[in-house]
C-alpha positions in Angstrom: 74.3 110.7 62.5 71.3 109.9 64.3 71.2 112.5 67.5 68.5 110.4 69.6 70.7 106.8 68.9 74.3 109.4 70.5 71.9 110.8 73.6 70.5 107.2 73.7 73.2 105.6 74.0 75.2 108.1 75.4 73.2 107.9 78.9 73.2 104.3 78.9 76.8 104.0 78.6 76.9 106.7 81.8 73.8 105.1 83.5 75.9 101.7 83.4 78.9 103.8 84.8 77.4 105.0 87.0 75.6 102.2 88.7 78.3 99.8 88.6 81.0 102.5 89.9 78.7 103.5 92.9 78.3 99.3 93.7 82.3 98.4 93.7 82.7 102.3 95.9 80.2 100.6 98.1 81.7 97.8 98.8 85.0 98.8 98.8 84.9 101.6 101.7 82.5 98.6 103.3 85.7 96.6 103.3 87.9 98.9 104.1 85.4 100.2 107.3 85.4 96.3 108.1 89.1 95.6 108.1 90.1 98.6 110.1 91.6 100.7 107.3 89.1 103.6 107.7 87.1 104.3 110.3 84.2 105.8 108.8 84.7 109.6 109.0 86.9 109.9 106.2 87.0 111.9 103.2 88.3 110.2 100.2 89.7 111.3 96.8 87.9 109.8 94.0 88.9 110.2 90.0 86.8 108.8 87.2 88.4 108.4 83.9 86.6 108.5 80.6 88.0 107.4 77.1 86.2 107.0 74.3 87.9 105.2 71.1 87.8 106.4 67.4 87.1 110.3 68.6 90.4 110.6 71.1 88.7 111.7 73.9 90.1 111.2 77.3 89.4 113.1 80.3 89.4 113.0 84.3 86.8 114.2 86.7 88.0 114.8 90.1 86.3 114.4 93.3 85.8 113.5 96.6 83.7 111.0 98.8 82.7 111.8 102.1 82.4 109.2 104.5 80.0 111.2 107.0 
């Protein structure tokens, strides 16, 4: 196994997570704000799932989002 291709593409795979998951949060509380389901001083419960085929892994990070 090459250790530099794993970390390499390792911390793309989570740059690309992350990125994408902060955009669609975004938006969605933006939405939510705009249609008068939250009024902006909430704080919300977030969970991020990560599975990963051919190694069984599977695990939950638990959070929150604060809104102000």
């Amino acid at each position: 196994m090459d250790e530099e291709a794993l970390n390499r593409t390792v911390r793309k795979f989570l740059k690309t997570v992350g990125v994408t998951a902060q955009r669609e949060i975004e938006i969605a509380v933006r939405n939510a704000i705009t249609e008068g389901r939250l009024r902006g001083n909430e704080q919300l419960p977030a969970q991020a799932t990560i599975t990963v085929g051919g190694v069984n892994l599977d695990f939950r990070v638990d959070g929150k989002i604060e809104l102000e």
